[in-house]
C-alpha positions as CSV (number, residue, x, y, z in Angstrom):
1,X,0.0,0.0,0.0
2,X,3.0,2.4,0.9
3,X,4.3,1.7,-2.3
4,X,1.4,2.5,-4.1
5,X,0.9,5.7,-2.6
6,X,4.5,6.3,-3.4
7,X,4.3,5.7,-7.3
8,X,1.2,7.9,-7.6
9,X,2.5,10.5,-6.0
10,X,6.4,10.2,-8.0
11,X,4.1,10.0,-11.2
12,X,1.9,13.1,-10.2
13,X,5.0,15.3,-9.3
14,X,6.3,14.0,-13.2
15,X,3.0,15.2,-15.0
16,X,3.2,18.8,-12.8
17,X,7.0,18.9,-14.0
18,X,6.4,17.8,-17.3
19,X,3.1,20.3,-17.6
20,X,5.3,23.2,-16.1
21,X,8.1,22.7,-18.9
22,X,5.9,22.5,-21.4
23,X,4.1,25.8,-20.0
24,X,7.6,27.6,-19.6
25,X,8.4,26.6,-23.4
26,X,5.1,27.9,-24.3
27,X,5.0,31.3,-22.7
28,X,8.6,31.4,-23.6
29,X,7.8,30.8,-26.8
30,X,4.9,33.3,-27.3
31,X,6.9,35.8,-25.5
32,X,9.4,35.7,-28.5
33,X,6.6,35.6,-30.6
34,X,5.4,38.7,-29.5
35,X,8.1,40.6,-28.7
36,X,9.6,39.3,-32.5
37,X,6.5,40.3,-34.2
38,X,5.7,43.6,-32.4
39,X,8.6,45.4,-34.7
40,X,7.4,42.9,-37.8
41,X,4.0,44.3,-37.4
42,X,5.0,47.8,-36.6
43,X,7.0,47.9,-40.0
44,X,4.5,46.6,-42.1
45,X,1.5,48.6,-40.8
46,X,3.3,52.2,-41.4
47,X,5.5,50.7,-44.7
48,X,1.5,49.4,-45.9
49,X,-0.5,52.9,-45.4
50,X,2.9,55.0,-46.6
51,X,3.1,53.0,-50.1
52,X,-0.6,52.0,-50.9
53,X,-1.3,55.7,-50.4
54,X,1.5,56.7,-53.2
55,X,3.5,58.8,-50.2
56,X,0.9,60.6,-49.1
57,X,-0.5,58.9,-45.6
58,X,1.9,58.5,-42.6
59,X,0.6,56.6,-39.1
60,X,1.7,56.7,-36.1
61,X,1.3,55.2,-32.3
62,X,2.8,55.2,-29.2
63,X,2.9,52.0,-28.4
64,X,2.1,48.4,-29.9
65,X,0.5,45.5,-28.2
66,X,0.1,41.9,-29.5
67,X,-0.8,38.6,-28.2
68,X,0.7,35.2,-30.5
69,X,-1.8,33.2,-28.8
70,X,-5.4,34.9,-30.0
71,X,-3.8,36.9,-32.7
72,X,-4.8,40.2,-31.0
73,X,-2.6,43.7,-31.3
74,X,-3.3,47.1,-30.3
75,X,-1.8,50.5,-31.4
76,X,-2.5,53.4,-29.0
77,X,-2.4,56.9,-29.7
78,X,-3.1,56.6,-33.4
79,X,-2.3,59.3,-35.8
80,X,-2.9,59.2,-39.7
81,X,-1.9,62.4,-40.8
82,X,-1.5,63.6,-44.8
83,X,1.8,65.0,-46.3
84,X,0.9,68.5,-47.4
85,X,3.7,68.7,-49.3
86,X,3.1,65.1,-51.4
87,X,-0.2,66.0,-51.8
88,X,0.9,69.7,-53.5
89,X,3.4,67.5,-55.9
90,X,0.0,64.9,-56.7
91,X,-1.2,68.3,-57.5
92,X,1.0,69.5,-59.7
93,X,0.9,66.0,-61.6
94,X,-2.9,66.1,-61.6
95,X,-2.6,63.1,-59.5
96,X,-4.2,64.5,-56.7
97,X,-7.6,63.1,-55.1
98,X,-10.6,65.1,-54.1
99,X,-10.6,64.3,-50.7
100,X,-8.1,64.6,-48.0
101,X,-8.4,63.2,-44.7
102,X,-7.0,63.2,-41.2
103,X,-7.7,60.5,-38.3
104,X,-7.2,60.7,-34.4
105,X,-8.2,58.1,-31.7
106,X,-6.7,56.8,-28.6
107,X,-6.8,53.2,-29.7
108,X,-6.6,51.0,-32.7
109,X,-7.6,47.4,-32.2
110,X,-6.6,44.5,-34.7
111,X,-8.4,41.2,-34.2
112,X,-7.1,38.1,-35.5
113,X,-4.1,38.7,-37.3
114,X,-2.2,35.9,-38.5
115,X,2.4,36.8,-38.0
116,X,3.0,33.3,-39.1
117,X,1.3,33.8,-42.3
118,X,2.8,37.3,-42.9
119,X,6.6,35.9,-41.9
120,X,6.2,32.7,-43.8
121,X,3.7,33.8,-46.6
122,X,3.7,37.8,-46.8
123,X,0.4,37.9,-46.5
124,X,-1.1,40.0,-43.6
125,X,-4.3,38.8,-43.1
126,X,-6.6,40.9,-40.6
127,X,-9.9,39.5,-39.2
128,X,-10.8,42.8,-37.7
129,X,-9.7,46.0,-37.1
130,X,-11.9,48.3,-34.9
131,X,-11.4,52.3,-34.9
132,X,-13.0,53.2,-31.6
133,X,-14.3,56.5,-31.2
134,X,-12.3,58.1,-33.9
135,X,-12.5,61.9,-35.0
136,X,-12.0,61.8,-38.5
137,X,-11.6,65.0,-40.9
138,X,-12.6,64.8,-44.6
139,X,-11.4,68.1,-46.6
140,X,-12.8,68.3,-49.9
141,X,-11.5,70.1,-53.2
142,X,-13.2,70.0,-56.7
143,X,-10.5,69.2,-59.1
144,X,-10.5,69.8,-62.8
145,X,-8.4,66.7,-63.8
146,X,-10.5,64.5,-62.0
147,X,-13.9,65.5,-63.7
148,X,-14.2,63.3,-65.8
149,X,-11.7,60.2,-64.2
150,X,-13.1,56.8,-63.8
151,X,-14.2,56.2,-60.1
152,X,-11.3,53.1,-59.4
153,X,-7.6,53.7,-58.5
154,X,-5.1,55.3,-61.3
155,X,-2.9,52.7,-60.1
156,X,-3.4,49.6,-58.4
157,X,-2.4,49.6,-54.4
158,X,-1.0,46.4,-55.2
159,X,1.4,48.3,-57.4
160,X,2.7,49.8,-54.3
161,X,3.0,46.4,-52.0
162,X,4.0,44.1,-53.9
163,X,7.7,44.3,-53.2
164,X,6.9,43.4,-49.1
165,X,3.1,41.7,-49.8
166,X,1.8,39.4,-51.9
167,X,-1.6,39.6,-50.5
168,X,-2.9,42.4,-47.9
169,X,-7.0,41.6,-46.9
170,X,-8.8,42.7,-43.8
171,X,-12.3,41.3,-43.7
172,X,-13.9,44.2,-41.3
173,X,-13.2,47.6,-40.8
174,X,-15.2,48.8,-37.9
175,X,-15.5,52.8,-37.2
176,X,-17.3,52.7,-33.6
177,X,-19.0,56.4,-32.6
178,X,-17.0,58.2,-34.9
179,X,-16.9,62.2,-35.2
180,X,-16.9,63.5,-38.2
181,X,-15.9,67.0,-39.7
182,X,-16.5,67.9,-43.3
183,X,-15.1,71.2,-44.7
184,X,-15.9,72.4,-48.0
185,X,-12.7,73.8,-49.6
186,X,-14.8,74.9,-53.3
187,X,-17.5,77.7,-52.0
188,X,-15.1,79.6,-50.0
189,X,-17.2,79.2,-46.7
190,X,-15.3,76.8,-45.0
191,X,-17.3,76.4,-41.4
192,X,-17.6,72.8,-41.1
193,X,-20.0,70.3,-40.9
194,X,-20.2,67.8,-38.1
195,X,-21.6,64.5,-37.2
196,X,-21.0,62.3,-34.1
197,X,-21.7,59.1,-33.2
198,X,-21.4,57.5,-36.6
199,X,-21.3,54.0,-37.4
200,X,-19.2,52.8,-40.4
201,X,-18.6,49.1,-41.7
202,X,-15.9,48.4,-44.4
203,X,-16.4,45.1,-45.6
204,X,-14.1,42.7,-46.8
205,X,-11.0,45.0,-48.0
206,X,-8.6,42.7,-50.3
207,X,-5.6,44.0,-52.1
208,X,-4.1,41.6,-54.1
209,X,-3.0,41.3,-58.1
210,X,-6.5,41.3,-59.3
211,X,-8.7,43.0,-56.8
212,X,-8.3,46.5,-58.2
213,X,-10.0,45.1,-61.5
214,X,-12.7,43.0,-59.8
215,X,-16.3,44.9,-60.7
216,X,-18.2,43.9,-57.5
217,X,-15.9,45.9,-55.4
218,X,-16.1,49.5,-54.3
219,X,-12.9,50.7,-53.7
220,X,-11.5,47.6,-53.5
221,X,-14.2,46.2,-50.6
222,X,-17.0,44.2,-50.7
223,X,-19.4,46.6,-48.9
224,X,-19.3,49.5,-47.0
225,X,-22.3,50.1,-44.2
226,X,-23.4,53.1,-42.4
227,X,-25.5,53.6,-39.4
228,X,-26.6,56.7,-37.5
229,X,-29.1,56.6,-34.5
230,X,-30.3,59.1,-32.3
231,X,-28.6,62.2,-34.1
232,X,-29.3,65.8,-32.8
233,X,-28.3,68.7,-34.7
234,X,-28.8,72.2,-33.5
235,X,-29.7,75.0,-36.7
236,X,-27.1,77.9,-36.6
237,X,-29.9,80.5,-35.7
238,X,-30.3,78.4,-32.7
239,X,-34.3,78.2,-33.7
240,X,-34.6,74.7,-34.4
241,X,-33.6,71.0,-33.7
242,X,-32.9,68.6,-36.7
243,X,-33.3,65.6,-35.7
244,X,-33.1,61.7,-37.2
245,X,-34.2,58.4,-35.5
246,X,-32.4,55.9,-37.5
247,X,-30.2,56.1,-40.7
248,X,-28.8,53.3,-42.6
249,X,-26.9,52.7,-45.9
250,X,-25.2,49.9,-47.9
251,X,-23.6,51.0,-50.9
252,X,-23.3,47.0,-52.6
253,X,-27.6,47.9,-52.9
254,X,-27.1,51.6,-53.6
255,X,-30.5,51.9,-50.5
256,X,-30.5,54.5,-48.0
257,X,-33.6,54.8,-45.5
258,X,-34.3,56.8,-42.8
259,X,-36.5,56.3,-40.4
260,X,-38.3,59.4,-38.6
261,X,-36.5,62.9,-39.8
262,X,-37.6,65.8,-38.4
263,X,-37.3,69.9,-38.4
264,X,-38.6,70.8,-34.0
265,X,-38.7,74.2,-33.8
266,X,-37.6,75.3,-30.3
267,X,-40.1,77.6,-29.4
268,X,-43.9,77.5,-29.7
269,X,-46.0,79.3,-32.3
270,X,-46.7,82.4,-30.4
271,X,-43.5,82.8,-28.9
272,X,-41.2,81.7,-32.2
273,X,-41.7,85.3,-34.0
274,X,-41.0,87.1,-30.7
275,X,-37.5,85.3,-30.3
276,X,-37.1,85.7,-33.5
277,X,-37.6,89.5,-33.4
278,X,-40.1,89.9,-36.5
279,X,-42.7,88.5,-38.1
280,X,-40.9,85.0,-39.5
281,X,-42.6,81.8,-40.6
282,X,-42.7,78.9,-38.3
283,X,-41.7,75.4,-39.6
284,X,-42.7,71.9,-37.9
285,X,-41.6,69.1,-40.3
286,X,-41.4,65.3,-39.2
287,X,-41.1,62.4,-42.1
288,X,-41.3,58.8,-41.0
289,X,-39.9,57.2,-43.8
290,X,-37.2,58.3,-46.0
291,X,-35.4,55.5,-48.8
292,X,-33.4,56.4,-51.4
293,X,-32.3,53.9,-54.5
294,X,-29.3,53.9,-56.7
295,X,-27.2,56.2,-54.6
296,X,-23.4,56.2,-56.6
297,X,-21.3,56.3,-53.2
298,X,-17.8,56.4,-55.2
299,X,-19.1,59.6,-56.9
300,X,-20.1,61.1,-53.7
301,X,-17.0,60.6,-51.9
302,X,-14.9,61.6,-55.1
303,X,-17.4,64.7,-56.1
304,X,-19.6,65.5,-53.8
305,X,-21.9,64.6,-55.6
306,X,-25.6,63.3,-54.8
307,X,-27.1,61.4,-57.6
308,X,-30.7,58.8,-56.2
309,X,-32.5,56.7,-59.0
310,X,-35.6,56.9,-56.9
311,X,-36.6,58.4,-53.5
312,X,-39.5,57.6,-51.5
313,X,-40.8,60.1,-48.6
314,X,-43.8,58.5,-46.9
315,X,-46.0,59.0,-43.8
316,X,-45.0,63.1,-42.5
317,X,-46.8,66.3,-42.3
318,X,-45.5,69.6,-42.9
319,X,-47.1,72.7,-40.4
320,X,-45.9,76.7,-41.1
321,X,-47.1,79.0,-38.5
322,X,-47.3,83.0,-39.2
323,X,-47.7,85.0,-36.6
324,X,-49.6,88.3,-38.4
325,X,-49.7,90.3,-35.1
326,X,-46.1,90.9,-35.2
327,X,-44.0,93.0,-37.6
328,X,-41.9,91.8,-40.9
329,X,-38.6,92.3,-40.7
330,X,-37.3,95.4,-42.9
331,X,-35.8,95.4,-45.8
332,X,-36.5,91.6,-46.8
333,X,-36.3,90.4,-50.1
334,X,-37.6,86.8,-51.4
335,X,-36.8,87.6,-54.8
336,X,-34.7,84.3,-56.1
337,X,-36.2,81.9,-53.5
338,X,-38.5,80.2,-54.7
339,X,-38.1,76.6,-54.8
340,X,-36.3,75.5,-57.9
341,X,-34.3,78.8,-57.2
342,X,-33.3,77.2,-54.0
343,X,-32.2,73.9,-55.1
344,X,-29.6,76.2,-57.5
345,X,-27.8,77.1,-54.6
346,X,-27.0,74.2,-52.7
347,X,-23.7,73.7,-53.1
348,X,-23.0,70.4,-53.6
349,X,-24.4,68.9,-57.4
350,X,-27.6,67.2,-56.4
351,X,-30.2,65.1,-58.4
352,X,-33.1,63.1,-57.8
353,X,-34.7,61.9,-60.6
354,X,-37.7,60.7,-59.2
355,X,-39.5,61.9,-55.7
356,X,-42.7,59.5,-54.8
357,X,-44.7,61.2,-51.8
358,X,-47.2,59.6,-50.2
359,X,-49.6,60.8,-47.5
360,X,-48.2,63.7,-46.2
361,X,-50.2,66.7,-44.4
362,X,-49.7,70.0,-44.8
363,X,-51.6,72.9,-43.1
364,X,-51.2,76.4,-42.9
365,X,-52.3,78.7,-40.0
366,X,-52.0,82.0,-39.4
367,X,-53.0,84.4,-36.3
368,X,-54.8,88.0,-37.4
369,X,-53.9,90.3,-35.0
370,X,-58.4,92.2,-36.3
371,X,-59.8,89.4,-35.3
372,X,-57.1,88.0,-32.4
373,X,-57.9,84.5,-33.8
374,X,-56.1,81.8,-35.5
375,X,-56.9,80.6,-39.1
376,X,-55.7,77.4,-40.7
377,X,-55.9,75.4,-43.4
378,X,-54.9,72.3,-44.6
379,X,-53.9,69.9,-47.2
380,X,-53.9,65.9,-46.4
381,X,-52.6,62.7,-47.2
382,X,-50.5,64.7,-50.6
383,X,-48.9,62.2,-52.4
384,X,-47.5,62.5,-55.9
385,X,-44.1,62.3,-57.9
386,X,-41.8,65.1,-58.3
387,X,-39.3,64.3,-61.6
388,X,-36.0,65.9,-62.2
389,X,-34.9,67.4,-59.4
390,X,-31.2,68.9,-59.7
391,X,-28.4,71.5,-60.2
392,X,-26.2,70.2,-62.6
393,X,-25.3,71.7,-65.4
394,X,-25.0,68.9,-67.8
395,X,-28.2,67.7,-66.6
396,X,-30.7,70.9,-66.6
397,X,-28.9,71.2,-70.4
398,X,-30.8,68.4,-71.4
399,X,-33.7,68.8,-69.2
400,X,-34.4,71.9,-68.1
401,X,-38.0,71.5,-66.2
402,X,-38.3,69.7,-63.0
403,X,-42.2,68.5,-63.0
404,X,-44.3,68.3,-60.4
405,X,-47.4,66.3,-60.0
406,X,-49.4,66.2,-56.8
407,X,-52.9,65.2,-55.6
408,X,-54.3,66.2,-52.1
409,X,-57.6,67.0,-50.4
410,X,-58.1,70.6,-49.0
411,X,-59.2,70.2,-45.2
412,X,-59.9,66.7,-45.8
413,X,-62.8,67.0,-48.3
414,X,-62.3,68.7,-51.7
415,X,-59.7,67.0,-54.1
416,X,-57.5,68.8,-55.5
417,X,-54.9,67.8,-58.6
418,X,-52.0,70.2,-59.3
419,X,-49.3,70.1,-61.6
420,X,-45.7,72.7,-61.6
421,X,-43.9,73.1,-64.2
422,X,-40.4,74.6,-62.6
423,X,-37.4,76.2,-65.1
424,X,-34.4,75.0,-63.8
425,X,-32.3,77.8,-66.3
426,X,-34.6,80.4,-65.9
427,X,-32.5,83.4,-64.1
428,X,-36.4,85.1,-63.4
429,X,-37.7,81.7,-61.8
430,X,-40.0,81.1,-64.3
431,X,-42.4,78.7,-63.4
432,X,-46.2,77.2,-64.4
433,X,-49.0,76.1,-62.5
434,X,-52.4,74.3,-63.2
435,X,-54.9,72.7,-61.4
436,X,-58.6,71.5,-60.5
437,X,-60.0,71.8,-57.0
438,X,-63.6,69.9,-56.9
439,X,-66.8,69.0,-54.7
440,X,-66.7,70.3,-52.1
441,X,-68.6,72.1,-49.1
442,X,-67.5,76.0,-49.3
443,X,-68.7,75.9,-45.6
444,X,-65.5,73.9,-44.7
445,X,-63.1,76.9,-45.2
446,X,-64.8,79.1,-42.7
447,X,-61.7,77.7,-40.3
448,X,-59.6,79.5,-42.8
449,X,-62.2,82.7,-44.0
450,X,-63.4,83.5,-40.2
451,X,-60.5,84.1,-38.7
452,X,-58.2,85.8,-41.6
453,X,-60.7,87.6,-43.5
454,X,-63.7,88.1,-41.4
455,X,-65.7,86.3,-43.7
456,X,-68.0,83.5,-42.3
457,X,-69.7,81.2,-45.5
458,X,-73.1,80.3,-44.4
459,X,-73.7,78.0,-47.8
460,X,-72.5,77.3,-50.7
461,X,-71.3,74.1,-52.8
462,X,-68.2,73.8,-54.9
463,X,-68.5,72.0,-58.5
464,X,-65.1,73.0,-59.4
465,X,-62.2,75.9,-59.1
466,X,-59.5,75.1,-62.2
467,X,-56.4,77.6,-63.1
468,X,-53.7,77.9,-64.7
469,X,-50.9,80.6,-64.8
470,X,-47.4,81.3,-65.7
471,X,-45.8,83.5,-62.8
472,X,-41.6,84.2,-62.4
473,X,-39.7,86.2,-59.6
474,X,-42.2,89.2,-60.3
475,X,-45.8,87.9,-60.5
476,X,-48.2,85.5,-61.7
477,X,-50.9,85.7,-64.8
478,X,-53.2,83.2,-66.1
479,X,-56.9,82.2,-65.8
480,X,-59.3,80.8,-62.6
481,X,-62.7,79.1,-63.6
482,X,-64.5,78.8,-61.0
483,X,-67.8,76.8,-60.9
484,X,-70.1,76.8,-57.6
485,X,-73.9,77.7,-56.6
486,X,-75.7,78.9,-53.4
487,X,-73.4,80.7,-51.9
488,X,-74.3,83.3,-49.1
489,X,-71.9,84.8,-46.9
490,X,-71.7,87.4,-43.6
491,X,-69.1,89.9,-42.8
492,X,-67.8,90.0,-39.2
493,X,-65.9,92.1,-37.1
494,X,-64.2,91.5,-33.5
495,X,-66.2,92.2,-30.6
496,X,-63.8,92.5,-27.4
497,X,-67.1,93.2,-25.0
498,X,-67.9,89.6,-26.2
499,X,-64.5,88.3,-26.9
500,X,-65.6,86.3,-30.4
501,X,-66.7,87.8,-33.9
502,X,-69.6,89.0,-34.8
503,X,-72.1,89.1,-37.6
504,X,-71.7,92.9,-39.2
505,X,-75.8,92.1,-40.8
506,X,-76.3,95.4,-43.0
507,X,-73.2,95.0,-44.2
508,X,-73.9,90.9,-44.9
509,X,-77.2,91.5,-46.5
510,X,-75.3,94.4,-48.5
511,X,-72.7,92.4,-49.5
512,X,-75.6,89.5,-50.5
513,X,-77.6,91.4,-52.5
514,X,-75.3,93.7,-54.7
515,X,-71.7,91.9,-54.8
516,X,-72.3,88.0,-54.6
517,X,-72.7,86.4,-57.0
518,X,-74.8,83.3,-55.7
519,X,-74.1,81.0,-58.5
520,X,-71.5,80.6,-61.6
521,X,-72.7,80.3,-64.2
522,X,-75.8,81.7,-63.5
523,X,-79.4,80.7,-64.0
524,X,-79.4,82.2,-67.2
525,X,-76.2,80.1,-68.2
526,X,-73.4,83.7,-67.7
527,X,-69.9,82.0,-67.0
528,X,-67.4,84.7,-65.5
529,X,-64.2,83.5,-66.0
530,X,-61.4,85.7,-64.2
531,X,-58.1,86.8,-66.0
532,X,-55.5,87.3,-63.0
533,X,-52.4,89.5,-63.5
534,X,-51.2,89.6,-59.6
535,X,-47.7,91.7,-59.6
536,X,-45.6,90.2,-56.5
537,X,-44.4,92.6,-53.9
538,X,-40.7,91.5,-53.1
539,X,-41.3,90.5,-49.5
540,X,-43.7,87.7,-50.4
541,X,-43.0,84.0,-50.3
542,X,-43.3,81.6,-53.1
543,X,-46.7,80.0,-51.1
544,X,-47.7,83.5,-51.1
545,X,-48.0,84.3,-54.7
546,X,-49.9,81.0,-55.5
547,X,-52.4,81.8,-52.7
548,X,-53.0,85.7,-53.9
549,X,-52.8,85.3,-57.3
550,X,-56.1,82.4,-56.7
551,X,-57.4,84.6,-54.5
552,X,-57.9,87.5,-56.9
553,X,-59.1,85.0,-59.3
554,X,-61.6,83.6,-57.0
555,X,-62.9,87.0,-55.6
556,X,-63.6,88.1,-59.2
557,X,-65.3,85.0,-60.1
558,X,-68.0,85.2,-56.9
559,X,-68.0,89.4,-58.0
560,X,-66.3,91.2,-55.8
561,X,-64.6,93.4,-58.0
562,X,-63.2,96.7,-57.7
563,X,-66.4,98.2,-59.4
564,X,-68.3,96.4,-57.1
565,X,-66.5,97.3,-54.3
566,X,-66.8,100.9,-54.8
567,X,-70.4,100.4,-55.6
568,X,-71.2,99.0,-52.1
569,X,-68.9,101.4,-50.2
570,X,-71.0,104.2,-52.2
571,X,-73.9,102.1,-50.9
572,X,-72.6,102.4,-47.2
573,X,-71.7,106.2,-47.6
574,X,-75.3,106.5,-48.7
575,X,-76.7,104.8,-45.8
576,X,-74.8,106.6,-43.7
577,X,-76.2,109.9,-44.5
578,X,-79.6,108.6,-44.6
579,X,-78.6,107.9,-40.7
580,X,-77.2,110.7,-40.1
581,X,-80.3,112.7,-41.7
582,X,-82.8,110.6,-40.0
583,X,-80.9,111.0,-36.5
584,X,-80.9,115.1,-37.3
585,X,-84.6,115.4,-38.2
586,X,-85.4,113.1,-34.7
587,X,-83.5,115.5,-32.7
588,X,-85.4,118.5,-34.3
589,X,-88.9,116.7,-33.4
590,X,-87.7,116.2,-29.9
591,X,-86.5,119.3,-29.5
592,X,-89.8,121.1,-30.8
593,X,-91.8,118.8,-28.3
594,X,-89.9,120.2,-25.3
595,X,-90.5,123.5,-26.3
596,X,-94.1,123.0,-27.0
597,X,-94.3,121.2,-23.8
598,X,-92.3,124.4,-22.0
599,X,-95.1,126.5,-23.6
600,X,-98.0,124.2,-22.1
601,X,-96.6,124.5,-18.8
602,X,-96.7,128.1,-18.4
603,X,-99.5,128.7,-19.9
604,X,-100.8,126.5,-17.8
605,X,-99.3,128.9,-14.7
């Protein structure tokens, strides 16, 4: 039994001698490993980025980090920094890209990676390589010689590795809460843009002999993805919030979608204009669902330059506020804003060409200081296509008009079909607009007619309102048919004793009998059709001019014309004097009578 116990315990004191060897040749052996690959990997990372870059990148870190045994390395204090003086020479050789960048972060992570394959093979192979929380600057500068370059690499990065790699491949790229700075060297405003907490993928990046020619890749990777969640961005004018729920892209599919954008104003509607320090339109925009198709990422990054197949905007409404009460600011000029005019002056090259909108409500409301009431009106579930949308050149060349098509419902009821017709070369902003608005109840824009013009509709029906005009920077003229019986109407006026409007009735019966036209056509088959030619004050908006120059065309139709108006306000002026007349010859009565009475009495005496 002693003996026994003797060999069992000889034999486990060999197996915990043998294991500690073996553990002391390992570490040993990893230790050499790691300390032999730390300068291998150092060299080759820095001797990679300077030659695949043509001279132009440089990296550097602090310190390096590996582990043999899970193929782990990090590099702290990461710096990729351009040569400013390579990149003048690309310059000079025309050789230069479009875009130069600079990265910063405290650590660089590589997952993975495989030192006996680079030291037997030379082939540095990367499973992972996360950037976290890196601040990344992108300068951009529209070249000339690269107009009209194809979208790959002038020369092959394998060109440049060849003499060290035969192979260079990392299969993810991972940039975790990244900041990123844009600045815009070409419009000689050069605040930049910035974006935090961005997600980027790069997929599968190979360099090898072939995979510079290989079609399915985009800049030699497989896919690049982008995320975005929760992003808050703060207008200059401190007056607003942009803010986006959920962005993502993959560029293999060309599909962006975002989920819930939206324009918060920071102040309510009352308040807005008084911060503001003027009478200034209120905006409240939220979309739900954004996606765009056939987005060319390699000419974005290279040009700056947005190009969509097809864009959907879906589920949204769009609310302006316009606080009457309060005074414009002086000296404003719209002239050259309206919306085609706009898209001009963006910057960057833009087109869409197609826009599909689906149900998206707009509404309009407005407070009048007369009547110390707010007015609104509204335009639901819009949907339609919008075709052509840009500012390039080359394109508006070919196609000058950007086209227009929607369908919507005014206050919920009467449908209305509309159709612009925007020059895209026109320096005036010439523009066209038709339409039909039909069948409806004309009671349902008293919310609208109360409130901003004192006008309540008791009756009336709607068959149908259709125009059509040509307009530019300075005004609008074209035609409004407009096709409706029964109407009857009452003027108001604000009563502050009662604190709501009130029905001014002479004036309503008045305005009944001499300037309404109940019906059109009328009974004895009279059309009036109304020629509009509205000339645009300056300080007008674009919704402005479509909404007076109807207006005219609407008030003619019904008869409320400046003949008319003159007629009634003669009317009035008569009426008055009959009052006043009437009030004269009762104060003469009354005053005989007290002295016949005075008479009476002393007589009487």
């Amino acid at each position: 039994m002693p003996n026994t116990s003797n060999h069992r315990f000889r034999l486990i004191k060999w197996l915990a001698g043998i294991s500690l060897v073996v553990f002391a040749v390992l570490a040993a052996t990893a230790w050499f490993l790691n300390v032999k690959s730390r300068p291998l990997l150092t060299d080759r990372i820095k001797t990679l980025l300077y030659t695949s870059t043509d001279s132009l990148y440089t990296i550097n870190f602090t310190t390096v980090t590996t582990n043999i045994f899970t193929g782990h390395a990090t590099l702290k204090n990461v710096i990729i920094t351009p040569d400013t003086l390579r990149y003048n020479e690309l310059i000079k050789l025309k050789k230069a890209p479009n875009n130069l960048y600079s990265i910063k972060l405290k650590k660089l992570v590589v997952n993975r990676f495989h030192p006996l394959t680079l030291y037997r093979e030379h082939k540095l192979q990367l499973e992972e390589v996360v950037f976290d929380k890196p601040e990344v600057t992108m300068v951009n500068r529209q070249f000339d010689f690269n107009e009209d370059r194809p979208l790959r690499p002038m020369k092959s990065p394998y060109e440049y590795i060849s003499k060290n790699l035969k192979e260079f491949s990392i299969k993810n790229i991972l940039f975790r809460d990244a900041s990123f700075k844009y600045i815009n060297k070409n419009a000689g405003n050069e605040v930049p843009f910035t974006i935090d907490d961005l997600n980027i993928s790069l997929i599968d990046l190979l360099v090898d002999s072939t995979s510079a020619d290989d079609p399915k890749r985009l800049y030699l990777l497989k896919d690049v993805v982008i995320n975005l969640k929760d992003y808050v961005y703060p207008t200059p004018d401190k007056m607003y919030h942009i803010k986006l729920n959920q962005l993502d892209f993959r560029a293999s599919t060309g599909k962006l979608r975002i989920n819930k954008f939206a324009l918060e104003p920071l102040h309510g509607e009352m308040e807005f204009g008084q911060v503001a320090g003027y009478a200034r339109d209120r905006f409240s925009i939220q979309m739900n669902d954004i996606m765009m198709n056939g987005i060319n990422l390699p000419l974005y990054i290279s040009k700056q330059e947005l190009r969509t197949k097809e864009m959907a905007i879906a589920n949204g409404f769009v609310s302006v506020f316009a606080n009457n009460a309060l005074q414009p600011k002086p000296d404003v000029n719209k002239i050259g804003r309206f919306p085609h005019q706009l898209l001009q002056k963006i910057n960057a090259p833009i087109l869409a060409e197609k826009i599909q909108l689906k149900d998206i409500d707009i509404t309009y409301a407005a407070y009048n200081k007369e009547s110390n009431q707010r007015g609104k009106i509204s335009f639901e579930k819009t949907s339609g296509i919008i075709r052509n949308a840009t500012n390039i050149a080359k394109i508006k060349a070919g196609k000058p008009i950007m086209d227009v098509k929607l369908t919507s419902y005014l206050l919920g009821e009467g449908k209305l079909d509309v159709d612009f017709k925007f020059n895209l070369l026109a320096r005036d902003g010439t523009f066209a607009y038709s339409g039909v608005l039909q069948n409806f109840n004309a009671r349902v824009l008293n919310s609208i007619t109360k409130p901003l013009g004192l006008v309540r509709i008791n009756r009336g029906n709607v068959e149908k309102l259709k125009f059509n005009f040509n307009a530019n920077d300075f005004g609008a003229r074209g035609k409004v048919d407009f096709s409706y019986y029964d109407l009857s109407v009452a003027l108001m006026r604000n009563d502050p004793e009662k604190d709501h409007l009130v029905t001014r009735g002479l004036l309503s019966i008045l305005a009944n009998a001499l300037i309404i036209n109940s019906e059109n056509p009328s009974r004895d088959g009279k059309f009036i059709s109304a020629d509009v030619n509205y000339q645009r004050p300056s300080n007008t908006s674009f919704f402005n001019l479509i909404w007076r120059s109807l207006y005219i065309g609407i008030k003619h139709s019904v008869g409320v014309t400046e003949e008319k108006q003159a007629e009634i306000q003669q009317h009035i002026a008569n009426f008055k004097q009959m009052r006043e007349n009437h009030l004269l010859r009762k104060q003469k009565r009354l005053k005989r009578r007290q002295q016949k009475e005075r008479l009476e009495k002393q007589h009487r005496r």
